[in-house]
VOPAGU-2260 file (C-alpha; in pm, 1 decimal, decimal comma):
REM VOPAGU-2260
SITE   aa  ch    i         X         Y         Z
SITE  UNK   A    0   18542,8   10123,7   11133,0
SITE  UNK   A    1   18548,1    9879,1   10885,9
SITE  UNK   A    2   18863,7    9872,1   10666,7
SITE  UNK   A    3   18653,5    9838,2   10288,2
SITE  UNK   A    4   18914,4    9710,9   10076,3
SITE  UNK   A    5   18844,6    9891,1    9756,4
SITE  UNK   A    6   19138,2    9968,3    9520,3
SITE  UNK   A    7   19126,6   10327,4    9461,6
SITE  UNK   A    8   19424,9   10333,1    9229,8
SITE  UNK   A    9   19288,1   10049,9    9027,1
SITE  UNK   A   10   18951,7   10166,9    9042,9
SITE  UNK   A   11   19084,0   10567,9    8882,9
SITE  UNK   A   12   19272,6   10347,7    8599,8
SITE  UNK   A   13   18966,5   10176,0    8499,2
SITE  UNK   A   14   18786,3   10508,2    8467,6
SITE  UNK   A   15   19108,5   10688,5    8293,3
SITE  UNK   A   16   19087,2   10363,0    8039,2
SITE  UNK   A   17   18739,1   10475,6    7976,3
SITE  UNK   A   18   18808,3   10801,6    7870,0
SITE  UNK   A   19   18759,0   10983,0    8229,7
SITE  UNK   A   20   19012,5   11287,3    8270,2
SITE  UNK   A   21   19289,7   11140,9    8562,9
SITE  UNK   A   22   19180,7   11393,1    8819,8
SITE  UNK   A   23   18807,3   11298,7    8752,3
SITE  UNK   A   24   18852,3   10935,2    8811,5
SITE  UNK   A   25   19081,9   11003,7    9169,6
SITE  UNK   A   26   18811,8   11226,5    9296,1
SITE  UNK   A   27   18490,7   10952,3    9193,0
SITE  UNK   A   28   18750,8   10674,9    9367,2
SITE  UNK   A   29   18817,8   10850,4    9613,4
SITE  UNK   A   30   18446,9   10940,3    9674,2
SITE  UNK   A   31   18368,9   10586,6    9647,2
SITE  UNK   A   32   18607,3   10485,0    9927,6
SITE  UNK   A   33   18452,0   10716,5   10160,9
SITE  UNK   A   34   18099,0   10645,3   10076,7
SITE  UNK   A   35   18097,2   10255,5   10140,6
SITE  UNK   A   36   18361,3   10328,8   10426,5
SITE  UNK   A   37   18088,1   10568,1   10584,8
SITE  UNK   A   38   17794,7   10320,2   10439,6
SITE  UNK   A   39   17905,5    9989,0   10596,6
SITE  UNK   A   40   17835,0    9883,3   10982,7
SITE  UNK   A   41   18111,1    9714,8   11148,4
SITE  UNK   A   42   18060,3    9460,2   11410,6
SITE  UNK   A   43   18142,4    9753,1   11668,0
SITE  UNK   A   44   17878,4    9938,8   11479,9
SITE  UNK   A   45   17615,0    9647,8   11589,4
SITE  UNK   A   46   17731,0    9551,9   11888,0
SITE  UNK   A   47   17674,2    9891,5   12047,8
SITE  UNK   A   48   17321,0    9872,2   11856,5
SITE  UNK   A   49   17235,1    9578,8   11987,1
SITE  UNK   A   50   17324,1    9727,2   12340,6
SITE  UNK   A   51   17136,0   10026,3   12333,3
SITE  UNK   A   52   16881,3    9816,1   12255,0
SITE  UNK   A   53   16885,6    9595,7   12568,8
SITE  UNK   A   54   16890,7    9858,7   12705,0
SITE  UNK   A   55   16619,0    9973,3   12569,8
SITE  UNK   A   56   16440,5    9648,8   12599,8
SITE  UNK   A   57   16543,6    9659,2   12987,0
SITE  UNK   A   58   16362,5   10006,0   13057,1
SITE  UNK   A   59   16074,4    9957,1   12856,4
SITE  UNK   A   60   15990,5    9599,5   13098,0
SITE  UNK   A   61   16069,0    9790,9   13380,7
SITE  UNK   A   62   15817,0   10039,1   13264,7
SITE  UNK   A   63   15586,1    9785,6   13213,1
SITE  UNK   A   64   15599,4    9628,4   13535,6
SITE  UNK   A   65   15588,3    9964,5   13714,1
SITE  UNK   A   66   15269,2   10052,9   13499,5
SITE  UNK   A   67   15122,8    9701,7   13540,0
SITE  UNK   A   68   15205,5    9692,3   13928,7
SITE  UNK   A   69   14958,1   10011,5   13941,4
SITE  UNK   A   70   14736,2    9852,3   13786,8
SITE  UNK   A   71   14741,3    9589,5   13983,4
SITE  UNK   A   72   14727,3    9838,5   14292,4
SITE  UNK   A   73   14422,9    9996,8   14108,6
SITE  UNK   A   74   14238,9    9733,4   14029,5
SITE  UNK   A   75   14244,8    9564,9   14398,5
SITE  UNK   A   76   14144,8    9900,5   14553,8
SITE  UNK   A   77   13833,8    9946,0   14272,9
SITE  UNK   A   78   13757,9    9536,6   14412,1
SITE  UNK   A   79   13796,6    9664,5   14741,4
SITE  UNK   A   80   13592,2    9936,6   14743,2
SITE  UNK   A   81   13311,4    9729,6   14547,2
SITE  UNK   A   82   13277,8    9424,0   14798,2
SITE  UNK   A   83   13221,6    9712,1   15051,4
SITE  UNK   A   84   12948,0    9855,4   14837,4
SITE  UNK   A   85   12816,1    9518,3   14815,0
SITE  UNK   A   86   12840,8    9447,1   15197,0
SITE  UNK   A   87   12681,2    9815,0   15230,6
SITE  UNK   A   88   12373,6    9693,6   14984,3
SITE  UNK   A   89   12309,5    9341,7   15118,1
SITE  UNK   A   90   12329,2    9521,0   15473,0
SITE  UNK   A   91   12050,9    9750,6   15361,9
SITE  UNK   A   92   11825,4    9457,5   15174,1
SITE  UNK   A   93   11825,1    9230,1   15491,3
SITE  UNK   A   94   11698,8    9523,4   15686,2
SITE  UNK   A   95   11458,9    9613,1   15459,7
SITE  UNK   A   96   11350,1    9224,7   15400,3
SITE  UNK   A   97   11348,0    9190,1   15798,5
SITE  UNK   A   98   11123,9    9543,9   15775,0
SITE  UNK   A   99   10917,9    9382,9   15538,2
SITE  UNK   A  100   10870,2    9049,5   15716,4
SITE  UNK   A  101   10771,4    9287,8   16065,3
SITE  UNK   A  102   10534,9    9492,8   15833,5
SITE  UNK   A  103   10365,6    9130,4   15699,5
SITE  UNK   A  104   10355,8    8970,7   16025,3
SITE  UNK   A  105   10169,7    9316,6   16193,8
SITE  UNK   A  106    9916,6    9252,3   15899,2
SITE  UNK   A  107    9887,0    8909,2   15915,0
SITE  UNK   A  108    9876,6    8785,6   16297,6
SITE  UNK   A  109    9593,2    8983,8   16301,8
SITE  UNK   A  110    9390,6    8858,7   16000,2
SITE  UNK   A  111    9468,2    8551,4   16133,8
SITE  UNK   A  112    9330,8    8587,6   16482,9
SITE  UNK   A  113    8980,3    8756,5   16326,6
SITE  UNK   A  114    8961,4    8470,5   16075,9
SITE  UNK   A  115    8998,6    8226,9   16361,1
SITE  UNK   A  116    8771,7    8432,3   16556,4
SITE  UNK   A  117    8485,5    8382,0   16233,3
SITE  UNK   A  118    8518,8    8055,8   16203,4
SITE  UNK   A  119    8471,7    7995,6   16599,6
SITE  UNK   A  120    8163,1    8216,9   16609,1
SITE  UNK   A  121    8067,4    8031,5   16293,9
SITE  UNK   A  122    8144,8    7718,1   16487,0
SITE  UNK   A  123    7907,8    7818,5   16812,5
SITE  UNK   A  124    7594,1    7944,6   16585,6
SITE  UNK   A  125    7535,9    7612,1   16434,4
């Protein structure tokens, strides 16, 4: 601890000079004394403060890099699993587009042939 030079003795004479009974003034001296001596940090006092807060400091960012590493994790396995779904649904569109395309060309070959077929009867009647 911090030695607090106060003068105790002085300090009870002061008091006495003011009227304070002699026993009075020792006890409020010696009450003083104690309280600053218990009331002041010594550089002891804030050195071990400011180590127990690196320390502190030091768990807390390895906390944070833990929790942001499973993020991290998280976050590429939610990607992951989306540019499947996405391969998954542009999979299933092309199918259905090629579907489509088969279901047009089934409708259209054949309007095409009858309309070529009318226009080369048309062609033979005149």
């Amino acid at each position: 601890m911090l030695a607090v030079a106060i003068d105790t003795l002085r300090y009870s004479k002061k008091l006495q000079a003011a009227g304070v009974s002699p026993q009075q003034a020792d006890a409020q001296a010696e009450a003083l004394s104690e309280a600053v001596r218990d009331a002041i940090a010594t550089k002891s006092d804030v050195s071990d403060l400011r180590n127990e807060l690196k320390h502190d400091i030091a768990e807390l960012r390895a906390e944070m890099k833990h929790e942001i590493a499973e993020l991290r994790a998280e976050v590429k396995h939610d990607i992951a699993e989306l540019r499947a779904e996405m391969k998954q649904e542009i999979a299933l569109l092309r199918t259905e587009i090629k579907d489509i395309q088969v279901t047009m060309l089934k409708w259209i070959i054949p309007l095409m042939l009858a309309q070529a077929a009318a226009v080369v009867s048309l062609v033979h009647m005149h």
